[in-house]
N, C-alpha and C positions, 0 to 999 in steps of 0.2 A: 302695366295695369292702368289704367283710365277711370278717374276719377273724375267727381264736380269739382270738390276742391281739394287742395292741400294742402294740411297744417304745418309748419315745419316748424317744431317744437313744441313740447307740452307742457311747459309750463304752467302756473295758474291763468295768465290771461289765454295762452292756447291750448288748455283743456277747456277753459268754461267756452272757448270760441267753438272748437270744433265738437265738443258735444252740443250746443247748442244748436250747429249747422247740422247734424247727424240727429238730430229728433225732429227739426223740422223735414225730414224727407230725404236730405242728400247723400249723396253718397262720397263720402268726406275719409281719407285717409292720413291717418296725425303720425308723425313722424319724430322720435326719438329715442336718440342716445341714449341717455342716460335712464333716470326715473321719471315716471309720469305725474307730475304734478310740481316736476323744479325744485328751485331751492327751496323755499319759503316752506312747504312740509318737512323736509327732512333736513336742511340745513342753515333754514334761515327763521323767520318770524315767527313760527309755532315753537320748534326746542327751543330757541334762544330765550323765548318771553316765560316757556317752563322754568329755564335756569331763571331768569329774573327773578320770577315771582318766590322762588325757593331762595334765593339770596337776601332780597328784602324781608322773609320771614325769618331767616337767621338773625339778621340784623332789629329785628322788632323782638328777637328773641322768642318768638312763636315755634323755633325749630333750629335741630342742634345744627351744625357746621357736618352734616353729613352725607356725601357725594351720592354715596351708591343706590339710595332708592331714585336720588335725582335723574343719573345718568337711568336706571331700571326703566322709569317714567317715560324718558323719550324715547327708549330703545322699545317699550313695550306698547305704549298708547299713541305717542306719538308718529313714529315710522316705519313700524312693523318688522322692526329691525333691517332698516331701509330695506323696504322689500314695497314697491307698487303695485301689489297684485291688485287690491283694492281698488285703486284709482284705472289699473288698466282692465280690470272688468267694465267698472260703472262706466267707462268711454264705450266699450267694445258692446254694452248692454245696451246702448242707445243707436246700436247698428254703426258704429264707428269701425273704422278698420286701420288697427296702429302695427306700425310699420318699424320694426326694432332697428335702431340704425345711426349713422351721421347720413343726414342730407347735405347735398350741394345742388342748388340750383343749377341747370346745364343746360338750359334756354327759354323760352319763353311759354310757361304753363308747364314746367318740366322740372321735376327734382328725382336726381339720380340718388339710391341708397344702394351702396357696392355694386353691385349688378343690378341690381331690378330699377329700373327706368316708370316713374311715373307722371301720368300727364293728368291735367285739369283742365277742365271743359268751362271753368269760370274762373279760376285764380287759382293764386297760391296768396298765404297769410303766413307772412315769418313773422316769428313768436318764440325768438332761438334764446331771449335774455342774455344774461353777463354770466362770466365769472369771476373768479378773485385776480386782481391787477398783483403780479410780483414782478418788484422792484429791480434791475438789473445789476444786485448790488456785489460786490466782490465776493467769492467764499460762498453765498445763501446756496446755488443752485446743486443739488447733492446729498445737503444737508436734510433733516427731518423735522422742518420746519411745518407749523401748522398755520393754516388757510382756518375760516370758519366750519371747514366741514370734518377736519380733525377736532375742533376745537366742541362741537357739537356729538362729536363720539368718543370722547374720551370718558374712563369709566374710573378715571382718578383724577384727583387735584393736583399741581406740580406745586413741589414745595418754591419754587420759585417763578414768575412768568414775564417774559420782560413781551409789552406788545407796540408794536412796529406801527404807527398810524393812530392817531388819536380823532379821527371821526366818529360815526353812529357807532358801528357794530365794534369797532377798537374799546371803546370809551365803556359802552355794555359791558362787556366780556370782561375786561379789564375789573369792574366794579364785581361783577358776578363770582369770578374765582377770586380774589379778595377777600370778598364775605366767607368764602369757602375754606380760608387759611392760607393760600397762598401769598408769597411777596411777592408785589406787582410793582412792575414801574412802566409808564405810559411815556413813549420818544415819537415825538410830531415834528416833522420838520417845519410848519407854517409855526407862525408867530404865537398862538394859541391852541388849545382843543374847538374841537366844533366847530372849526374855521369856517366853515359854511354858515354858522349860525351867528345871531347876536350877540356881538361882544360879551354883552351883558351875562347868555348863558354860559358862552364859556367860563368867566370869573367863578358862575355861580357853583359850576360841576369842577372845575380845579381847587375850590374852596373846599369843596366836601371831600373832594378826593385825597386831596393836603390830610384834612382833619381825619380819615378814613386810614390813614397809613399809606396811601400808594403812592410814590413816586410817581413826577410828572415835569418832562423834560422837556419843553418847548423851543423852536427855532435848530433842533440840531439835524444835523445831516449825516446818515449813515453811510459811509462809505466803501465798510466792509465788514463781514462778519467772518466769526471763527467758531468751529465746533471742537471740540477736544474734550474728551475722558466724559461723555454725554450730556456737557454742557457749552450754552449759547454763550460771547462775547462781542457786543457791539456797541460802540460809543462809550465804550468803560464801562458797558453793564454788564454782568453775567448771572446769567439763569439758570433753569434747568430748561423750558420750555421754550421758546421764539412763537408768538402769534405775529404772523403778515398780517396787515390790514388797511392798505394802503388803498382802499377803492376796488372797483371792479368793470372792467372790460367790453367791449366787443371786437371780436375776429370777423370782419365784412367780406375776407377774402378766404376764410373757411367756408364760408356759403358759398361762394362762390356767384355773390351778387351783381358782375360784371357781365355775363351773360345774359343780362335785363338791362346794362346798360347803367347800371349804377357804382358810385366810387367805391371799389373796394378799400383804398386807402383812408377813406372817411372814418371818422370817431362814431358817429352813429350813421339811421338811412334816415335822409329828407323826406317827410312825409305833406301831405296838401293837409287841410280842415276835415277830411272823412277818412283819414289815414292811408290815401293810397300812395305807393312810392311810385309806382311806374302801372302801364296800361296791365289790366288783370292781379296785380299785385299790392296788398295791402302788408304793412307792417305795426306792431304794435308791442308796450312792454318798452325792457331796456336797452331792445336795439334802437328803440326812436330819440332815446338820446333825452327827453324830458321828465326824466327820474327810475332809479330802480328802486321801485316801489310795487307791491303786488296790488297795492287798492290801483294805481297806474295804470297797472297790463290789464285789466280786469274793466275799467271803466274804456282803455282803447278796446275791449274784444267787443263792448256792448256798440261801439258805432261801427267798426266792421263788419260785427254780425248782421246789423239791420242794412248794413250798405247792400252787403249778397245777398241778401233775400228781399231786396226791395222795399224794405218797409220806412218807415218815415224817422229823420233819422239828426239829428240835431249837430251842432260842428263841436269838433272838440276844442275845447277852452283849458289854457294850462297858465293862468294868470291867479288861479289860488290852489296851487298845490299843496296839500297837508300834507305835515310830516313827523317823527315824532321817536326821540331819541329817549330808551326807556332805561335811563339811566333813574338814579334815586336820588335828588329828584326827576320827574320827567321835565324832558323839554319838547313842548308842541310848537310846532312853527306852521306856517303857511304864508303863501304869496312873497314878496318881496320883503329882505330885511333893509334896515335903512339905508346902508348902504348902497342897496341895489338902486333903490331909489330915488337915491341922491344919483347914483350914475346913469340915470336916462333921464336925466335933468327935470326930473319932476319937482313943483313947489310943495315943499315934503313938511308936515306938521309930525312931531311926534309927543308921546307921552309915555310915563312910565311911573306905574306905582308897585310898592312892594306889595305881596301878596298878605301882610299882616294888613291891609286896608279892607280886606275882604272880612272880617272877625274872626270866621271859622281859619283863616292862616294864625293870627292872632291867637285864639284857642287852642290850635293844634302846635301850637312854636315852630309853626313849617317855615322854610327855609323856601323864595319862591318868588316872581315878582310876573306882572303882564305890562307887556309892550305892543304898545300901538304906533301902524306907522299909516297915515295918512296923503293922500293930495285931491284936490279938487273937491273936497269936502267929503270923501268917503276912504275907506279903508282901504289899503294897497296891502297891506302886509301887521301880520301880528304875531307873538308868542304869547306863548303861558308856560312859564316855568312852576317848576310844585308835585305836592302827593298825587293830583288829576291830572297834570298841566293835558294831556292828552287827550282825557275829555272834554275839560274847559275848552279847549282848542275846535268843538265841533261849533259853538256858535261863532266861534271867529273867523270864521270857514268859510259858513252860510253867509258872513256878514261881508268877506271880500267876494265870493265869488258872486252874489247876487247886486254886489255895488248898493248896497243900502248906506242911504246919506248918516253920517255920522248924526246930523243934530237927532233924527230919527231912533237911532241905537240910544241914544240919549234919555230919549223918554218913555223907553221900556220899562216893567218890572221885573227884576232881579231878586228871586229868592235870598231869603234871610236865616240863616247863614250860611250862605256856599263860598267856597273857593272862588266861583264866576262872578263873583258880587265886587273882586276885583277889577274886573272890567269895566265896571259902573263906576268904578272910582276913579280910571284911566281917562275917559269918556271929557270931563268938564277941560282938559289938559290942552284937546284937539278943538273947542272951541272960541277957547279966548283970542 
């Protein structure tokens, strides 16, 4: 088959890519495995933030601790009982042509799917994402242990749930079936939860989690698990359920990216400022290694897209990545926390006020704080922890990626009484 381009993987950043090349004219063949539209439909940021939102209403007491219209919800509106017909029409209706299969790259403008051999007259776009990383731990492999895409089809609560990895999706989950009745205990092997994140968030989500009921094990190390009589034991815990959550992956040599000339044994693929890896070749999403995140894949499809069709076309910039852990409270991050900060030896100002400085935290008795981390007189990096922090988190966004001077943010107006009003009260901290 001969194509213009070829998508290898459908994800959300290479669905919107190669429907976007397929309505402008080409002739674009998307390629995948699994379902078309990845995780983020059916096992990542839509069901999961359904579970959320149904958890946090338990817990406001808006709605009982009752699983099965929850799971009903995602198996009905949200995935179509993971079935992609939807998503592989609306490709295939803008003159796409998707290609059911595993790709491997097999030389240059060429990706073999079992027998049918396809080439491209302009590129290929891998756009293959992650999966879930498991741990090579003794005893796990056999066992009926749950990844997020068990844990996203499950149509019962386990009366008990121990989860393996206390980052974003562990930490969610963990809080989600909790709310739900379950006994949760959360085992991190780093020093903290959120280890990625501001100390400060971490404190703040092990607090609540403390006060919440759930166990929360930091610093230990798993070394082996056991299943018996339909329950999990690991580190003296035993459940009913095991959630893996220990990160997520790329296989560079399932692609078979070495036939272009690049490291299969790499963690991710090196990409330039217009995402190309190699001559004809762009990548984008969780194989480029700078977040798995679908606003990510989505924002690389939009300078790829304009790469191949020649249109004008801006470099991508990953120095204010937002992020956002929708735990209760949430925690919104973006750009560098201080830490990071401090380690590329920047002259680092920082500030931090509780989110009771804003009134409306004050009013609401929320539980929440914003952290600013500064150099060179503008913003590098910030949170907002809180009932918003996520939204509050869009003008901390605009304000690292645009590099607007702090004295500047300073003499804004800040509505009276938001949550964001916190930020204005952070703000005098970075100029002294």
């Amino acid at each position: 088959m001969d194509v213009d381009v070829i998508v290898l993987g459908m994800g959300p950043g290479g669905e919107d890519a190669a429907g976007r090349l397929a309505e402008a004219g080409l002739k674009v063949a998307g390629v995948e495995a699994n379902l078309v539209g990845g995780e983020c439909p059916y096992w990542g940021c839509i069901p999961s933030k359904m579970m959320v939102t149904a958890a946090n209403e338990v817990a406001g007491g808006g709605l009982a601790p009752d699983w099965a219209p929850v799971a009903r919800r995602i198996r009905e509106e949200a995935t179509d009982d993971w079935n992609d017909k939807v998503a592989a029409d609306r490709f295939t209706a803008k003159g796409g042509l998707l290609v059911r299969g595993h790709g491997r790259v097999t030389g240059p403008n060429e990706v073999t799917v079992g027998e049918q051999v396809i080439r491209a007259g302009r590129g290929i776009v891998i756009a293959t994402g992650s999966r879930p990383a498991v741990p090579p731990v003794k005893g796990l492999d056999g066992t009926p242990y749950w990844t997020n895409h068990e844990a996203m089809e499950t149509e019962s609560v386990p009366d008990s749930l121990v989860v393996l990895g206390g980052g974003a999706i562990g930490a969610e989950l963990a809080q989600v079936f909790s709310r739900f009745g379950a006994e949760v205990t959360v085992l991190e092997m780093a020093g903290r939860l959120l280890f990625m994140e501001e100390p400060e968030a971490s404190a703040l989500v092990e607090k609540v989690f403390t006060d919440e009921g759930i166990g929360v094990r930091t610093g230990v190390k798993v070394d082996e698990v056991t299943y018996e009589d339909g329950r999990f034991t690991l580190a003296g815990v035993t459940a009913e359920k095991l959630l893996v959550s220990t990160g997520r992956r790329v296989d560079l040599a399932a692609l078979g990216v070495g036939a272009i000339g690049l490291d299969e044994s790499a963690r991710a693929i090196p990409v330039d400022d217009r995402m190309r890896a190699a001559e004809g070749v762009w990548a984008l999403g969780d194989v480029v290694g700078e977040g798995a995140f679908t606003h990510m894949s989505i924002y690389h499809a939009d300078i790829v897209v304009r790469q191949i069709l020649g249109e004008p076309v801006h470099e991508a910039e990953h120095h204010a990545v937002p992020r956002v852990t929708f735990t209760d409270p949430e925690v919104g991050a973006v750009g560098l926390t201080e830490a990071q900060a401090r380690e590329r030896g920047l002259d680092v100002r920082v500030s931090f006020t509780d989110l009771a400085a804003s009134t409306r935290g004050w009013i609401a008795r929320a539980e929440g704080f914003v952290k600013l981390v500064a150099a060179d007189g503008v913003l590098v990096g910030a949170t907002s922890a809180g009932p918003c922090g996520g939204e509050v988190l869009s003008m901390l966004t605009l304000a690292v990626h645009a590099r607007i001077p702090v004295e500047r943010l300073s003499q804004m107006i800040y509505a009276y009484p938001t949550f964001h009003r916190a930020v204005s009260a952070a703000l005098p901290g970075l100029l002294r």
